[in-house]
C-alpha positions in Angstrom: 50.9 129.4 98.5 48.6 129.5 101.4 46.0 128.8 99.4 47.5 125.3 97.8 48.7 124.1 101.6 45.1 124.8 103.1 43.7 122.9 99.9 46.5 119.3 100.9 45.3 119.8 104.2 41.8 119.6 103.6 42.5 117.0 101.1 44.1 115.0 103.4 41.1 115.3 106.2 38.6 114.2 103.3 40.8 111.1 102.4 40.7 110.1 106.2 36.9 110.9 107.0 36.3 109.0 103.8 38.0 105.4 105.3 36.4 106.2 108.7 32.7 106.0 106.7 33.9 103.2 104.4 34.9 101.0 107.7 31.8 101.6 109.6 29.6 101.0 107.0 31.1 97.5 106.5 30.4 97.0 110.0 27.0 97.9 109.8 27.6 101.1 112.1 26.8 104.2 112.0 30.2 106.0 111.3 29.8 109.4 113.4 27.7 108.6 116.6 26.3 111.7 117.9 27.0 113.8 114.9 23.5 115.4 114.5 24.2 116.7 118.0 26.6 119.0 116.6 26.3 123.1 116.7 23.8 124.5 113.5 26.9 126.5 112.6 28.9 123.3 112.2 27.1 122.5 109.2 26.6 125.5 108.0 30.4 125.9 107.9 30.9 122.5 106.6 28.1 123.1 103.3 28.7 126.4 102.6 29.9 127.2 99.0 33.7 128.3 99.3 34.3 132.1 98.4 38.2 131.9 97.6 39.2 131.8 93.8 40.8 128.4 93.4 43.5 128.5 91.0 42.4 126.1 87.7 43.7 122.6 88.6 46.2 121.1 87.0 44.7 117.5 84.5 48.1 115.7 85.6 48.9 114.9 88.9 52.7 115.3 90.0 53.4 111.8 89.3 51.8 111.8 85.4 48.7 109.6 86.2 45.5 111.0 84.9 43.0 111.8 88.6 39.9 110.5 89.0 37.0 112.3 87.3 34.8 114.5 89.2 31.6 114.0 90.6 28.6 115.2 88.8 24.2 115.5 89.1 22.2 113.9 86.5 19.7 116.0 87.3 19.4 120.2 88.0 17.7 122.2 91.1 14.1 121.4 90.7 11.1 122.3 91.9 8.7 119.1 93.5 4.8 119.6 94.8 3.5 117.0 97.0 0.1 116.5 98.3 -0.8 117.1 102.1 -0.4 113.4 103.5 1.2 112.2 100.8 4.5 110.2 100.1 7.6 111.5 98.1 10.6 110.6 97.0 13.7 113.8 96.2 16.0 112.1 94.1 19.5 113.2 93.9 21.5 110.8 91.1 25.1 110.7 90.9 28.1 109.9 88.6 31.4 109.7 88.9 30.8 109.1 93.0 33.9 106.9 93.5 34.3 106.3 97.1 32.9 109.7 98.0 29.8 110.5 100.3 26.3 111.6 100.0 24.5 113.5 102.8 20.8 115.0 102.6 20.0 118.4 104.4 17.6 120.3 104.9 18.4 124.4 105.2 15.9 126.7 106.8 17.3 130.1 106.9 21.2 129.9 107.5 20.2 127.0 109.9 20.9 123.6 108.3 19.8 120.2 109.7 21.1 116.8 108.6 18.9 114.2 107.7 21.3 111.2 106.2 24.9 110.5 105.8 25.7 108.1 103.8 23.2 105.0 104.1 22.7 106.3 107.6 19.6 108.5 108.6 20.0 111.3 111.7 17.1 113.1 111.6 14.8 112.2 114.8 11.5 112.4 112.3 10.7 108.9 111.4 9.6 110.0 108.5 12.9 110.7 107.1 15.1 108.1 105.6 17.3 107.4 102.8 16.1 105.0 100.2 18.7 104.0 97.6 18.0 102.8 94.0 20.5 101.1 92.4 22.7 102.6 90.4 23.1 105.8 91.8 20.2 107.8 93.1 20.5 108.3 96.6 16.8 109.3 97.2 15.3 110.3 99.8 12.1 109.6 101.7 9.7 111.7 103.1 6.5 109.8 104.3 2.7 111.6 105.1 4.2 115.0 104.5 2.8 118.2 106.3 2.9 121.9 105.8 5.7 122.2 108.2 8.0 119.8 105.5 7.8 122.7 102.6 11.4 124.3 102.3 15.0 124.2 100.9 16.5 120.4 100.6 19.9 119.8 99.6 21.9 116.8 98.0 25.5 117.3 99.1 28.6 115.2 97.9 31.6 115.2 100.0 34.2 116.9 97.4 36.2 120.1 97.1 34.7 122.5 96.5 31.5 120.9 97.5 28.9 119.9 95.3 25.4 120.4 96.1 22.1 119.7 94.3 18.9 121.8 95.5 15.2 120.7 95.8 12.6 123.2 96.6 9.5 121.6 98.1 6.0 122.6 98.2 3.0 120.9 100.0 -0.2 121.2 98.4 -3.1 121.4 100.7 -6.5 120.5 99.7 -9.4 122.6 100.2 -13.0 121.2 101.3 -16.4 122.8 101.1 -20.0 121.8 101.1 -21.6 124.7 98.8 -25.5 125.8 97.8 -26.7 126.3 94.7 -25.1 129.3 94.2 -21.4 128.0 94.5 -21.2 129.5 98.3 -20.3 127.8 101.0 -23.1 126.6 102.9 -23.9 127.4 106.3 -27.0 125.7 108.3 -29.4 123.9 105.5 -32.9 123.4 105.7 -35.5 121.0 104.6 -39.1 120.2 105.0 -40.1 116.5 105.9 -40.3 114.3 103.0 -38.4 116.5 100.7 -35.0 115.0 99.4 -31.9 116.2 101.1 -29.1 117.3 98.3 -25.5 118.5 99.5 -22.9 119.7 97.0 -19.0 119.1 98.6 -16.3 120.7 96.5 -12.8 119.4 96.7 -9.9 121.7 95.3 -6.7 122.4 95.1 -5.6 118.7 94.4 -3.2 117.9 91.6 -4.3 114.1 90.3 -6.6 113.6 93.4 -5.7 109.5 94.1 -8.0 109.4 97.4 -11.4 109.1 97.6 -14.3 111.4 98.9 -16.4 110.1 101.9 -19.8 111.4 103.4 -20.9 111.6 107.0 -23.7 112.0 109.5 -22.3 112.3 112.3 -19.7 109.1 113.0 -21.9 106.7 110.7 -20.2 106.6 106.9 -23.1 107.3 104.3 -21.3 106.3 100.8 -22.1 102.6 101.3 -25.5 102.8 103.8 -27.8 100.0 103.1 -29.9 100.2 106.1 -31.8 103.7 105.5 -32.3 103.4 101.7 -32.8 106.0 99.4 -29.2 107.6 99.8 -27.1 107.9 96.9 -23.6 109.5 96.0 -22.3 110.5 93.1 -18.6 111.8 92.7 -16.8 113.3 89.7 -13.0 112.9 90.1 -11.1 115.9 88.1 -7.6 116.7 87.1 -7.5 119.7 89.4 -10.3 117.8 92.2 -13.6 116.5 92.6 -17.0 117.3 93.1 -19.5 114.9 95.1 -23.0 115.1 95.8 -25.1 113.8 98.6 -29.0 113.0 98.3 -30.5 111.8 100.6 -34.9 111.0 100.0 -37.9 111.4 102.0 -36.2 113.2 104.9 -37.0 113.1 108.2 -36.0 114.0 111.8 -33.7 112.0 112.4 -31.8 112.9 108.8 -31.1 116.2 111.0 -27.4 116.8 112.4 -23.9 117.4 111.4 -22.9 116.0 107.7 -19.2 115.8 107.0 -17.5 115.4 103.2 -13.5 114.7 103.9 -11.0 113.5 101.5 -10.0 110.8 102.4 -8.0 111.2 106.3 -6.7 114.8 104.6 -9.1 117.2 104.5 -13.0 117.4 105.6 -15.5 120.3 106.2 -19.5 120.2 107.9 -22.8 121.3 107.4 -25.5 120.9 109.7 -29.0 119.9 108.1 -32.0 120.5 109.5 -35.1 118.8 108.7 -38.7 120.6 109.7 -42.0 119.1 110.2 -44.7 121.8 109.0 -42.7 124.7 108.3 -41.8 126.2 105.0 -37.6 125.9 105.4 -37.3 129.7 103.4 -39.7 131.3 106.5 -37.7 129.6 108.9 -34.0 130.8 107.5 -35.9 134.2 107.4 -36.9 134.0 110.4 -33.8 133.1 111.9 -32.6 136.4 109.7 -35.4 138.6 111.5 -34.0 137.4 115.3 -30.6 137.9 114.5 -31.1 141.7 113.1 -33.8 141.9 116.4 -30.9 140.9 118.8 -29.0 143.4 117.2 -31.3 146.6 117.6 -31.8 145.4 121.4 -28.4 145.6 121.8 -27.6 149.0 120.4 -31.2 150.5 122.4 -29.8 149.5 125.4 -26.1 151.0 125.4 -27.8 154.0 124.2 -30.0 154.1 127.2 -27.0 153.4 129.2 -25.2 156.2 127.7 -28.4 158.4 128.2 -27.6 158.2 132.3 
């Protein structure tokens, strides 16, 4: 008996919160100022799935009229990847909405945050907002997503029990290297004057890669030089990434510095070249091999000397 009279009284509150919406979103309002501001708990309380065992209801209302038909998701809990930087839309599609009330949340732990009510966005990231598509899929919009946006979203209709749709988001972030011959990653290269310069940069991790892969030496951009001559690059787009290689002929000095492969604003890695006038590049790696390990055994003479005192 309980039971039933908490049930009408929730029932009731529903009808009324539903005309408050109704009338501010005919004024163009939003219809609960301030409402993001509200304790986590609240809305934790609020969207949490009801434990009780409600009793089956009844087709027939008490005055014979048939109700209204329940609410219902065209579409299941899903599973969405999105590329680091990259737009998406989470679509939540509903029938049967009547004059009831989408919201869009986002749960991290038992915390949840609110994004939209209704045609109304609260969350303070800009890059939030609710994008409807007629007929019913109250989508929503996340623009130039990060790492920080992977989680739990949830489509929530304002019924009882409540009815909530999940979406589990991943970002997918892109890896960048500049490799030798061998598939490693590069560290300092080296090249004798007049040789031809040729950098490998591997892009992974990139379902359907839709931006582009751009060269650097230092700030000046090297897929489109003119003024130089002799550069060239040459880019194979994947389904899974894209290799691109860099040659550069007749090197000299000033071909020396920092080169940069990025995709596009996303991702980007460096290499610094070194060009050499009269020195075989392979004695001058080795050499720079032979100082390091002659640092080293300096080092461990001299605390041993120390220690010797």
């Amino acid at each position: 008996m309980m039971l039933k009279i908490t049930s009408a009284i929730l029932a009731v509150l529903l009808f009324h919160f539903h005309r408050i919406t109704l009338a501010a979103v005919a004024t163009g309002s939003k219809p609960f100022p301030g409402l993001e501001n509200l304790p986590k708990s609240f809305w934790n309380e609020l969207s949490s799935p009801f434990t009780e065992v409600y009793e089956e209801e009844n087709p027939v209302t008490e005055n014979g009229s048939t109700p209204e038909p329940r609410p219902f998701f065209e579409d299941r809990d899903i599973n969405v990847t999105v590329q680091l930087g990259a737009q998406i839309h989470l679509h939540c599609r509903v029938e049967n909405m009547q004059k009831r009330t989408v919201s869009w949340v986002r749960r991290r732990g038992e915390e949840m945050h609110l994004l939209t009510f209704g045609v109304h966005t609260y969350s303070s990231d800009s890059r939030f907002s609710l994008d409807y598509q007629m007929p019913n899929d109250w989508r929503l919009l996340l623009r130039s997503a990060t790492e920080r946006d992977a989680g739990v979203y949830e489509c929530q209709v304002s019924v009882h029990p409540p009815l909530t749709r999940t979406v589990y988001l991943s970002v997918s972030v892109p890896r960048v290297e500049i490799v030798d011959e061998h598939g490693a990653t590069a560290g300092d290269k080296f090249y004798k004057a007049g040789s031809t310069i040729e950098l490998k940069c591997v892009v992974s991790k990139v379902p359907h890669p839709s931006g582009y892969v751009t060269w650097r030496h230092g700030s000046r951009m090297l897929n489109y030089d003119t003024i130089r001559g002799g550069i060239s690059v040459k880019t194979d787009m994947g389904a899974e990434g894209a290799v691109s290689r860099l040659y550069i002929a007749n090197a000299n000095k000033k071909d020396s510095g920092n080169y940069s492969c990025a995709l596009a604003d996303v991702a980007a890695t460096t290499v610094s070249v070194h060009v050499l006038n009269g020195e075989n590049p392979a004695a001058m790696q080795h050499g720079k091999s032979s100082s390091s390990k002659g640092a080293f055994i300096l080092v461990v003479l001299l605390s041993l000397l120390n220690l010797s005192r």
